[in-house]
C-alpha positions in Angstrom: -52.6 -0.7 48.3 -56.0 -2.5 47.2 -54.0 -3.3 43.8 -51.3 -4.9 45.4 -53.3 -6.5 47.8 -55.2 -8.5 44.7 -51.5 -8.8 42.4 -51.0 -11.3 45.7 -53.8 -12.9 45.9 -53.9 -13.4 42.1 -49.7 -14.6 42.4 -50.5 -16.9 45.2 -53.6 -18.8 43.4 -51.4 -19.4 40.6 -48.7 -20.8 43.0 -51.4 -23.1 44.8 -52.4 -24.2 41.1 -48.6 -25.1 40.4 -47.9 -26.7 43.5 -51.3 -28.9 43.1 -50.0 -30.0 39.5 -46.6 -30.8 41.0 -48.1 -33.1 43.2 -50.5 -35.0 40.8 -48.4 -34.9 37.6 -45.9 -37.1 38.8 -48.2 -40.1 39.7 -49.6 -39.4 36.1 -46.2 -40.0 34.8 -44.8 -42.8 37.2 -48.4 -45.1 36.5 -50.0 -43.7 33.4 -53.3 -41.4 33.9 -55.3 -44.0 33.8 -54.0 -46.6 35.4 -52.6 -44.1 38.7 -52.8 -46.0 42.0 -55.7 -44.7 43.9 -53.7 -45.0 47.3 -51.0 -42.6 46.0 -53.3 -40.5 44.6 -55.4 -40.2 47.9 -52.3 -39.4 49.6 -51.5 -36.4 47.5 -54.9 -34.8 47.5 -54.9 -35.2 51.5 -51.5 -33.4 51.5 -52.6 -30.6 48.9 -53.7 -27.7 51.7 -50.3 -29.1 53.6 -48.4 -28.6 50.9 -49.9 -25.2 49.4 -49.3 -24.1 52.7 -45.6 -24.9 53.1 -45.2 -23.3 49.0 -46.5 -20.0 50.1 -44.4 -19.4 52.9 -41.1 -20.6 51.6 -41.8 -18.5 48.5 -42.4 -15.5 50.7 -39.5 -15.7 52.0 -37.3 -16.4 49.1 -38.9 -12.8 48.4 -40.2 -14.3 45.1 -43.6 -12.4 45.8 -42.7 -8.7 45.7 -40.1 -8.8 42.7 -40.6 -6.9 40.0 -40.5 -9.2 37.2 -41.1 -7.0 34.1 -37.1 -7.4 34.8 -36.4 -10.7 35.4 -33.3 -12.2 35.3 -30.8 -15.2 36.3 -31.6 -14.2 40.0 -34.9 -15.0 39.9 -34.3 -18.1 38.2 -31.8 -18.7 41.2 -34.4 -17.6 43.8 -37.2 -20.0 41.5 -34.4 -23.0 42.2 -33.5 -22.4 45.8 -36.9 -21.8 46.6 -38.6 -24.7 44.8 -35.4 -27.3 46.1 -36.4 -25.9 50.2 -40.1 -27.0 49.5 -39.8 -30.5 48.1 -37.1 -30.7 50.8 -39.8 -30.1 53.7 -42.3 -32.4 52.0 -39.9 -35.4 51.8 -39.4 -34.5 56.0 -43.1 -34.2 56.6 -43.8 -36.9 55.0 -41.4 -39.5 56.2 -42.4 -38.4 60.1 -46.0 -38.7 59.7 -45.7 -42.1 57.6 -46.8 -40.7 54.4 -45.4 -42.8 51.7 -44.7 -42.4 47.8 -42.8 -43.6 45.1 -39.0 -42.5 44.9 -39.5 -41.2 41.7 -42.5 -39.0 42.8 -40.0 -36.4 44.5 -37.8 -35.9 41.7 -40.8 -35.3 39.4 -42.4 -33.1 42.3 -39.2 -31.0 42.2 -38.5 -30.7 38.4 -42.6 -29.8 38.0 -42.6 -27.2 40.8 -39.5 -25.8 39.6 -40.3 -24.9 35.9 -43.3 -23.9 36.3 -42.5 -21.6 39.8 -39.6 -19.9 37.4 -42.3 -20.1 34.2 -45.1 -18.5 35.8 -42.3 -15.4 36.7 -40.4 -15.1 33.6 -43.7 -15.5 31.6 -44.4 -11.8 32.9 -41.2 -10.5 31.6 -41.7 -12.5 28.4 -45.7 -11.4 28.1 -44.5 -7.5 27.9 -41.5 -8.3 25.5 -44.2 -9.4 23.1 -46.3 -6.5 23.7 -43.9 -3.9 22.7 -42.6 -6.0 19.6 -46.5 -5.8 18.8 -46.3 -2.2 19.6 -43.2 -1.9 17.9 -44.7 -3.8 14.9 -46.6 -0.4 13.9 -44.7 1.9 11.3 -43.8 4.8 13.5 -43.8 8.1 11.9 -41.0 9.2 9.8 -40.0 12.9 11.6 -37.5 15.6 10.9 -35.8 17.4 14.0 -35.5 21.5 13.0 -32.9 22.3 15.8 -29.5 20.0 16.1 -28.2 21.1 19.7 -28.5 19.3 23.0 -32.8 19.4 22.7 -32.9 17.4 19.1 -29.9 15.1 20.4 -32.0 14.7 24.2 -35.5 13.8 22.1 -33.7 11.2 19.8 -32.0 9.4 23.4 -35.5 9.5 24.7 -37.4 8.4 21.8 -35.5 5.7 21.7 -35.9 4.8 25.7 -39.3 5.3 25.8 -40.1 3.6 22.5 -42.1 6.4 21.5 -43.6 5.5 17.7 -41.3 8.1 16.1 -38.2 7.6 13.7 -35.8 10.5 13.1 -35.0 10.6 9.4 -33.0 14.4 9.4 -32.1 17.2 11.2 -32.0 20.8 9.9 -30.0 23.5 11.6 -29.2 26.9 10.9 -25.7 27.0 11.4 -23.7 25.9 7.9 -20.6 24.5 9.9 -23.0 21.6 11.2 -24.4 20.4 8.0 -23.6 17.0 6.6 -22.2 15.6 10.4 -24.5 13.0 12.4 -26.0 13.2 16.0 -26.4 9.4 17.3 -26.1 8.6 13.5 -28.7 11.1 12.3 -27.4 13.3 9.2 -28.0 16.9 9.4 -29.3 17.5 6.0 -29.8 21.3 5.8 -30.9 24.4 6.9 -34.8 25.5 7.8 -35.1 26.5 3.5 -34.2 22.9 3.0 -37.3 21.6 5.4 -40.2 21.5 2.5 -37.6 19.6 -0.3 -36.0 17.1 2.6 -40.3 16.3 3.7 -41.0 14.8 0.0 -37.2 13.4 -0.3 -37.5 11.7 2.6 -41.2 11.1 3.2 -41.8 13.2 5.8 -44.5 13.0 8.4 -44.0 15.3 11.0 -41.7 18.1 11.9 -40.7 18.9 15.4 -39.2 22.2 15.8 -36.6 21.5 19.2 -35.3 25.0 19.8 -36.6 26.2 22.7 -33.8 28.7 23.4 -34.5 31.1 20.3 -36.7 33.8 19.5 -40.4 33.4 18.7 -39.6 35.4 15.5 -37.1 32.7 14.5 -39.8 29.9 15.5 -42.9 31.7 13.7 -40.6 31.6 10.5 -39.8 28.1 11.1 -43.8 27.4 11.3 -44.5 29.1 8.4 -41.8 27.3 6.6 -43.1 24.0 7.8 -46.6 24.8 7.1 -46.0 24.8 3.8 -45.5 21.1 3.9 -48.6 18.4 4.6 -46.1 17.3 7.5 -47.7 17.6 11.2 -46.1 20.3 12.9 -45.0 20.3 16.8 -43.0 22.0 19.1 -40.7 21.7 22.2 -42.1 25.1 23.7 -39.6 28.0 25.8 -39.8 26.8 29.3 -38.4 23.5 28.2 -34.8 25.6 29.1 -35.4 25.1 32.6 -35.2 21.5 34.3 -37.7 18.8 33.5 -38.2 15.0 34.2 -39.1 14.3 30.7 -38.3 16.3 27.6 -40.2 13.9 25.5 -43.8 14.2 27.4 -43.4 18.3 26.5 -43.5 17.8 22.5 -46.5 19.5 21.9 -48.4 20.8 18.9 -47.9 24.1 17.6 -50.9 26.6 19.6 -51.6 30.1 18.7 -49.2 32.1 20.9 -46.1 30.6 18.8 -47.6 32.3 16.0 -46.8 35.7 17.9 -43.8 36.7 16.5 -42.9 37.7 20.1 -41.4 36.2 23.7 -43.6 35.7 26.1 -42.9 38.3 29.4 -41.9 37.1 32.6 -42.6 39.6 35.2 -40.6 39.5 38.7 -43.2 39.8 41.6 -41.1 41.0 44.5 -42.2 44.5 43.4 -45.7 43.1 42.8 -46.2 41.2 46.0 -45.0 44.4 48.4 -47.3 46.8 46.3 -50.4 44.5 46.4 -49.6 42.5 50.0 -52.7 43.2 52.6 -53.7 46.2 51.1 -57.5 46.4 50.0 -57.9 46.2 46.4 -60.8 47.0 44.2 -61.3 45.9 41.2 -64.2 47.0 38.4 -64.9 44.8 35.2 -63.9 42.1 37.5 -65.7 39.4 35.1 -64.1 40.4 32.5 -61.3 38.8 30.6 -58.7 41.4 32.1 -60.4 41.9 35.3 -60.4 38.5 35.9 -57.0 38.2 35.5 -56.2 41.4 37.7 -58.2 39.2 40.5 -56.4 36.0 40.0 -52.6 37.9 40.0 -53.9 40.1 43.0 -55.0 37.0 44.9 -51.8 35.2 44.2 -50.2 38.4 46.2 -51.7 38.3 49.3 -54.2 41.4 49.3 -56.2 42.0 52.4 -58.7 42.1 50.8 -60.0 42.1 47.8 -63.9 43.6 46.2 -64.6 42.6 42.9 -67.3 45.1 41.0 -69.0 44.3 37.5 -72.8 44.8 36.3 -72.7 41.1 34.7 -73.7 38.8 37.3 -73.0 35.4 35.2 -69.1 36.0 34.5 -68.5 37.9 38.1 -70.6 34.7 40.1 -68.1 32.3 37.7 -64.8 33.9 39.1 -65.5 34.8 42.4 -66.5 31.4 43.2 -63.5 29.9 41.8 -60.7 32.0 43.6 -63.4 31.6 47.1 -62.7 27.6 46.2 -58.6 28.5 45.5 -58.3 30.9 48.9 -61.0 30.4 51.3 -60.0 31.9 53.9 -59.2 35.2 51.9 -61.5 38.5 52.3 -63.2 38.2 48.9 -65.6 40.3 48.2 -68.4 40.1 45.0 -70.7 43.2 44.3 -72.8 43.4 41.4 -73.1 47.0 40.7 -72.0 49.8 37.9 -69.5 52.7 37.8 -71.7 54.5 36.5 -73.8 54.8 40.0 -72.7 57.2 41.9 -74.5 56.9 44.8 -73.3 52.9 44.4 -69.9 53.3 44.2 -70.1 56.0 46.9 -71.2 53.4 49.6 -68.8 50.9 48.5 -65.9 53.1 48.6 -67.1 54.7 51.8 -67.4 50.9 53.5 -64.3 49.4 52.3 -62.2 52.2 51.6 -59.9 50.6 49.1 -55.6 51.7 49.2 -55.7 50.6 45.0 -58.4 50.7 42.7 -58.0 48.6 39.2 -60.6 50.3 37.1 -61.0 47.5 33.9 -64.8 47.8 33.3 -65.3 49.4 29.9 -67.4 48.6 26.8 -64.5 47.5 24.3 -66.1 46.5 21.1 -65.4 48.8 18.6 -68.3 48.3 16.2 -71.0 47.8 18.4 -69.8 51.3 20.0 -70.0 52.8 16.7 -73.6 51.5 17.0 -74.2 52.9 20.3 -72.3 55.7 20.7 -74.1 57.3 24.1 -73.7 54.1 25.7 -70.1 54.3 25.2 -70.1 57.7 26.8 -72.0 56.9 29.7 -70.3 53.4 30.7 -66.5 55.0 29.4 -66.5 58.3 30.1 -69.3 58.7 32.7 -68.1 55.8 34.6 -64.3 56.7 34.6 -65.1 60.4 36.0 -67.4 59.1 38.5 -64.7 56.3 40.2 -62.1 59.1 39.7 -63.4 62.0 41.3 -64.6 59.2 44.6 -61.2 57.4 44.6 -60.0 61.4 44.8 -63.0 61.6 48.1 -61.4 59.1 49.4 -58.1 59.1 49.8 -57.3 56.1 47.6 -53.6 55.8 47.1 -53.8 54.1 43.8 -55.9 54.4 40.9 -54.9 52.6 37.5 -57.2 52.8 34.7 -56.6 50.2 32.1 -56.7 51.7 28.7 -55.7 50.8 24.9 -53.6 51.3 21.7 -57.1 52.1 20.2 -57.3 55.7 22.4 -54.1 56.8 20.1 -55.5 59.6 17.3 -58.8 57.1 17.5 -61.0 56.6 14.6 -63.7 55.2 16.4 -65.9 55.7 19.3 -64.4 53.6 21.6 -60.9 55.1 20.9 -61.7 58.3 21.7 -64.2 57.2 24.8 -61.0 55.5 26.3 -58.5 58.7 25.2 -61.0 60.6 27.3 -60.8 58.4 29.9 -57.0 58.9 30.4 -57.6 62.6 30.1 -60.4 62.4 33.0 -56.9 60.0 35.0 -54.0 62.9 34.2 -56.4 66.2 34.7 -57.4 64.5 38.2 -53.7 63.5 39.5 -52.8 66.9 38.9 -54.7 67.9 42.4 -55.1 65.3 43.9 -53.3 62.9 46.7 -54.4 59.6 45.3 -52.0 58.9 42.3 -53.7 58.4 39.3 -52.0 56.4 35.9 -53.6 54.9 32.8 -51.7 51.7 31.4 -52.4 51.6 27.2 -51.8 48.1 25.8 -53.4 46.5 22.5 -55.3 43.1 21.8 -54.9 40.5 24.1 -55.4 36.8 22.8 -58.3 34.7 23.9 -60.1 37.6 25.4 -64.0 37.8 25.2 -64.3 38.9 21.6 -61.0 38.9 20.3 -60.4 37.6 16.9 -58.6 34.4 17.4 -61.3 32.9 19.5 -63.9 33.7 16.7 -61.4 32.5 13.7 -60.8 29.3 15.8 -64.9 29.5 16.3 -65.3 29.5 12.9 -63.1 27.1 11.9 -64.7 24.7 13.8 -68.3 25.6 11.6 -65.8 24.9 8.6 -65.7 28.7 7.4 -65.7 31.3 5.9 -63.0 33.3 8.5 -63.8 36.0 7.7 -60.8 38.9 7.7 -61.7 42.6 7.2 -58.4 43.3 5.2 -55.8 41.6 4.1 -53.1 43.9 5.4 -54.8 44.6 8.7 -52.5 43.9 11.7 -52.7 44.3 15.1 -50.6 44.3 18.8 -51.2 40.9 20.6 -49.9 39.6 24.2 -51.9 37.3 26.2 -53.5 37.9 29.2 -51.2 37.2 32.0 -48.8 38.8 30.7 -50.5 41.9 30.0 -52.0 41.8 33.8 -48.7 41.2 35.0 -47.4 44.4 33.2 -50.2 46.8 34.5 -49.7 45.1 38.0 -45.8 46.1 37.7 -47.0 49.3 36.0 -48.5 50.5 39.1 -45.5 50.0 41.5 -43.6 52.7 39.5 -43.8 55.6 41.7 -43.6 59.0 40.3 -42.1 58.0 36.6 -45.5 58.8 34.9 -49.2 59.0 34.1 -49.6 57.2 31.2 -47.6 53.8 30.7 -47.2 51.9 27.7 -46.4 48.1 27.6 -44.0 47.1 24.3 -46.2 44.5 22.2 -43.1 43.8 20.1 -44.1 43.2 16.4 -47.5 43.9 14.7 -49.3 40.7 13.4 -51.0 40.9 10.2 -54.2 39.2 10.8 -54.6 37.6 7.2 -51.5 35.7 7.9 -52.5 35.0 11.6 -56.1 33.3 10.0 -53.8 31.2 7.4 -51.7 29.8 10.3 -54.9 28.9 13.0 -56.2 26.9 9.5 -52.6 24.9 9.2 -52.7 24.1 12.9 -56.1 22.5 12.6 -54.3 20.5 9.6 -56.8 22.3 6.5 -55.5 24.3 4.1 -56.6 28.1 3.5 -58.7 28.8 0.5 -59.3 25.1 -0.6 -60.6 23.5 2.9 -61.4 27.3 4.8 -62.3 29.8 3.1 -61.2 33.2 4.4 -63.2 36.0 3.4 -62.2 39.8 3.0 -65.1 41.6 4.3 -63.5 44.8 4.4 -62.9 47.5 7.0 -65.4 48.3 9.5 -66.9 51.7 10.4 -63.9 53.5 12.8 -61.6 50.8 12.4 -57.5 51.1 11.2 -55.4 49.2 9.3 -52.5 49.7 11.9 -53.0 50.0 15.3 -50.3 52.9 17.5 -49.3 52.4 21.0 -48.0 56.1 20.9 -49.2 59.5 20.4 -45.5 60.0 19.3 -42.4 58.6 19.2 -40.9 61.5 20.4 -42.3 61.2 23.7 -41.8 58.2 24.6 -39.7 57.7 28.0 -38.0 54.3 29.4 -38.6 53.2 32.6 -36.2 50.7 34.7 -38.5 48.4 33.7 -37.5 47.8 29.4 -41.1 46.3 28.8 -42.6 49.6 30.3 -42.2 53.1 28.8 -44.1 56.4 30.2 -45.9 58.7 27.5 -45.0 62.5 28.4 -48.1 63.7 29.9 -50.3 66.5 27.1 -50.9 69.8 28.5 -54.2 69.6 29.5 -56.6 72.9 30.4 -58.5 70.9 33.1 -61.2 73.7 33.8 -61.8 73.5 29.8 -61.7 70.0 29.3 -64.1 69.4 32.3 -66.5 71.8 31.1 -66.8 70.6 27.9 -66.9 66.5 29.5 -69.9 67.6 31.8 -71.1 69.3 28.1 -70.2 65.5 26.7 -72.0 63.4 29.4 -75.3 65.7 29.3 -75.6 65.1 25.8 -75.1 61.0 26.4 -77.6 61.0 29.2 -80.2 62.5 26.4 -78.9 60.1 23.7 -78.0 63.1 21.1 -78.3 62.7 17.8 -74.9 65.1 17.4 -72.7 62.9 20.3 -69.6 61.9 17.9 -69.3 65.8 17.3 -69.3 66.3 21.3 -66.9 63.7 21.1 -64.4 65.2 18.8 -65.2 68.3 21.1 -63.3 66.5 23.9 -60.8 64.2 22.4 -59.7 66.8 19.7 -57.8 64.1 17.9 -61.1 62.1 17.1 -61.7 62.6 13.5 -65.9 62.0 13.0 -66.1 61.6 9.3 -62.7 59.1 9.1 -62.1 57.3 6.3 -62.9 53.4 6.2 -59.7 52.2 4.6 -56.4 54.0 5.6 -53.8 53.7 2.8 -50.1 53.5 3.7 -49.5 56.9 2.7 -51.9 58.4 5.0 -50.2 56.2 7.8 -46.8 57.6 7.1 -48.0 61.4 6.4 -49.8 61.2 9.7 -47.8 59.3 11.9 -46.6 62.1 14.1 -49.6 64.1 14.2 -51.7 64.6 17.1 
């Protein structure tokens, strides 16, 4: 309102300036500007505020003040003639009845004046931007190649062309052979996606936009790593531009990390969610985590009754808490710092709030560090796990989902096993017990605290090495919503299984991953960033499982879910030798990774740092 408020103030000054110029100019030309009667030109500075008065209001409502002319046309140069022919009318009347006389000419010269500059100072505006984007347009805009000739390639060229955004189409490439060598709005299609590297020196390529955002990110992370192999900058029209948008040009984007998955990204219905979750009281442990987080977020979103948040770090739980008390502040949100492993703790929470779900996320998850510290992984794992369980059991709680990971499956590593023990501790519990009790195993999640791509893009940034522990290491990868949204859904399937088992599609080989996060940044791997082989860490695989074994793997109605036929536990056994296990963490044995394999009988102690592909295949459906 202020803006416009000044665009009139600014119009109308100019219009006072115009109509005082009408008014003197003509004496200038009638008697020559230095010989202009000073009678006459008395007259017309003692009519000036008259006259400036008159202008305004006859322009007002000739509606030549809110107009927009970025578009003028001829009826604004009508308006500008009709308008400017009323005012020198009203002057000549004025003027005549109060005895204000001036040369015949004057009024002729008064109108002409007042016209062409009224209509100058209007079209100038239209006229002033013109110039602006043919100084805009000036700039060489950047020669592009469209991968994808269907309705997105053929919408981007319309719009690039509306907006005048600095981009010329040279080439499409498209897949399908019965296309190539035909023209969308004059552009040839040159090729297929092999032909993108030749057509980008042919043609002089500068950047590649990849406009098929109804196909599979398989198809799209070929199509990167085809286009990466050119010095072209690389974008993308991402998936969700298949649903309705105002502008398909603004959503060109460059290429991030989660194309480079190899894999679609999960959409997750809520109803089931929503119904599950909906006033209930929900507790969540690790809540300041990068999972736990999430859980809280996704709860929130689903109307819980309330929700307690537990973690033992202060900084991360303080962070989150405070920003979901900004998003729903008039939700029962509750922040405790506190640990599992306190049973007395947990005891009083439990007792207070009594909780219908618990989300149990808190774990320590870093594989070599738990080499490191193997007791501690006990305790906060193992310990911590047993203690929630057996109080969510006191309790009554009808829920209790323990997130786990691909890393508990025939684990090489400390944490592994910790976590295969802490879905043991989950399915020996449930089997007497009310409360219903499920573990949820998925693998890496991207951008989590500690994952690899925010230390590759880390140390990118320092300008290398990325550093890779071996070159054919892959890994599972989804990102974090999704993930949350799958052990949310995960716990709404009633009696189909303890342990569930999200589908990560296709393993990503890590070396390849770190050669891709360098292209997007524009370097190139090896000569700008180096990336460095370190070699395999102590308990860590070249291939990560989701499953102890194919064979028991069971579907569920949901296709991205699948149950892992429960083992046949001897609970008495296994709890004896766990109380065995935690006695010796509590007293930091020297001997706790042999307690450990004692427990999670398929943890290996003395494992192998490298695993070849042979021992992969030979063991892949072992226990």
């Amino acid at each position: 309102m202020k803006s416009r408020v000044l665009q009139y103030i600014i119009i109308g000054f100019v219009d006072a300036c115009i109509v005082a110029f009408s008014a003197l100019m003509p004496l200038v030309l009638r008697f020559g500007i230095f010989t202009v009667d000073p009678v006459y030109f008395d007259r017309a500075v003692f009519c000036l505020p008259i006259d400036i008065t008159i202008a305004i209001i006859i322009l007002a409502a000739f509606r030549l003040y809110n107009r927009v002319w970025s578009f003028a046309g001829m009826s604004e140069l009508v308006a500008s003639f009709g308008a400017s022919l009323v005012i020198e009318a009203v002057y000549m009347i004025y003027r005549i009845i109060f005895l204000i006389p001036m040369p015949r000419s004057y009024y002729l010269f008064e109108w002409i004046i007042l016209f062409l500059l009224i209509a100058a100072s209007r079209i100038f505006v239209r006229f002033y931007r013109h110039i602006l984007r043919r100084g805009h347009a000036a700039v060489s805009p950047k020669r592009v190649l469209i991968v994808g000739a269907g309705s997105a390639g053929s919408l981007l060229i319309a719009e690039f062309a509306k907006s005048r955004a600095p981009y010329k189409v040279v080439a499409f490439v498209d897949d399908n052979p019965e296309k190539r060598g035909k023209y969308i709005q004059g552009i040839r299609i040159e090729g297929d996606r092999h032909d993108i590297p030749r057509l980008v020196d042919k043609l002089g390529v500068e950047g590649i936009i990849i406009a098929m955002p109804a196909t599979s990110s398989a198809e799209i992370r070929e199509i990167i790593a085809i286009a990466n192999k050119t010095n072209a900058a690389v974008k993308i029209l991402p998936h969700y531009m298949t649903k309705a948008t105002t502008s398909i040009t603004s959503s060109v984007r460059e290429v991030n990390y989660e194309d480079l998955l190899g894999r679609n990204i999960i959409e997750i219905q809520n109803k089931s969610i929503r119904s599950f979750v909906s006033g209930k009281t929900v507790v969540v442990t690790g809540a300041g985590g990068s999972i736990g987080s999430e859980l809280c977020r996704q709860i929130m979103a689903n109307k819980p009754g309330r929700l307690i948040m537990l973690d033992i770090y202060e900084n991360t739980l303080y962070d989150v808490s405070t920003e979901l008390m900004r998003r729903y502040p008039d939700a029962g949100i509750v922040a405790l710092v506190t640990s599992v492993c306190d049973e007395a703790g947990m005891d009083d929470i439990l007792g207070k709030y009594q909780p219908d779900i618990i989300y149990h996320a808190a774990a320590h998850k870093h594989v070599p560090l738990m080499e490191d510290s193997p007791c501690e992984a006990v305790k906060n794992n193992c310990l911590g796990t047993l203690t929630l369980a057996r109080l969510a059991d006191k309790y009554g709680v009808a829920h209790f989902i323990l997130i786990s990971t691909d890393k508990a499956v025939r684990p090489t590593n400390v944490m592994g096993a910790t976590k295969r023990i802490c879905e043991m501790i989950v399915q020996s519990i449930n089997k007497n017990s009310s409360t219903r009790f499920v573990a949820v195993r998925f693998g890496n999640v991207l951008g989590s605290n500690g994952s690899v791509i925010p230390l590759f893009l880390r140390q990118i940034e320092e300008g290398g090495p990325v550093t890779v522990t071996h070159k054919e290491v892959t890994r599972f990868f989804m990102t974090i919503p999704e993930a949350v949204s799958l052990v949310l859904r995960a716990g709404t399937l009633e009696d189909q299984g303890e342990l569930f088992v999200l589908d990560m599609g296709e393993p990503v080989r890590i070396y390849e991953l770190a050669e891709n996060l360098i292209k997007l940044k524009g370097l190139t791997p090896n000569k700008d960033i180096e990336i460095k082989i370190t070699g395999l860490r102590p308990g860590e695989k070249l291939y990560e499982e989701l499953l102890m074994a194919s064979d028991d793997l069971v579907s569920t109605d949901n296709d991205l879910i699948f149950v892992e036929k429960p083992a046949d536990l001897d609970s008495s056994g296994f709890f004896a030798k766990l109380d065995t296990l935690v006695a010796a963490a509590a007293a930091n044995s020297p001997e706790i990774k042999e307690e450990i394999a004692k427990v999670c009988d398929t943890y290996k102690v003395k494992t192998p740092y490298v695993e070849t592909m042979k021992e992969k295949d030979d063991g892949a459906h072992a226990e």
